[in-house]
Steps between C-alpha positions, in 0.01 A plus 500: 500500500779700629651462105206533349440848666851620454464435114172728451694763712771410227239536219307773617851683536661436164164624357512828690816548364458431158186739584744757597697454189265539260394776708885683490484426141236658404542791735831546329345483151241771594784726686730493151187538290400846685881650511510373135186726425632768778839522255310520185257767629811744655664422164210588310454825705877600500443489142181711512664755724846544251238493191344820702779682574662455141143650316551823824856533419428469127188780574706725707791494235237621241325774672874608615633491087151662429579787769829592393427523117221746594736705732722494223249617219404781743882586566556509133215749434639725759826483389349637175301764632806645684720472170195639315475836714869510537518545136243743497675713788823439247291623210327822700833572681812413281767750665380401878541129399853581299605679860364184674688265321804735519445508919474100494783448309701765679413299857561176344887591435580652799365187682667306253881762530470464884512134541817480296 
């Protein structure tokens, strides 16, 4: 009896553990399925956030090339405008902008005589 009882404790133990195994094993098949999806997912976001940036960056670039031609185009027009009424004054005036252009080249070679 004593035997008989001491091999169902056997049996009943062996199948708890093969219970337990099965168990582990399909505990670890469920804990590398989720970090397997877990990866993929961050992956797939990392991707969607560097995507994002690249079109701002891209965006910002633009509007920044877009800016500068404009303050360009407007710098360019002034720049005319000036030379435009300078050559009226010139055309009005031609002795005071002779005696100008005397004055500036006068100032120009004494800076330039001193330094020697």
């Amino acid at each position: 009896m004593s035997d008989d009882s001491n091999s169902k404790g056997r049996d009943d133990v062996a199948k708890h553990l093969e219970r337990l195994r099965a168990d582990f094993a399909t505990l670890s098949e469920t804990v590398t399925r989720l970090v397997s999806e877990s990866a993929a997912s961050a992956r797939a976001q990392v991707r969607e956030t560097a995507s994002d940036a690249a079109r701002k960056a891209s965006d910002a670039g633009q509007q920044v090339y877009r800016d500068a031609a404009a303050l360009g185009h407007d710098a360019i027009g002034t720049a005319n405008a000036a030379a435009g009424e300078l050559e009226k004054q010139i055309t009005r005036n031609p002795m005071t902008a002779v005696l100008a252009a005397l004055g500036i080249g006068l100032a120009i070679g004494l800076l330039h005589h001193r330094r020697r």
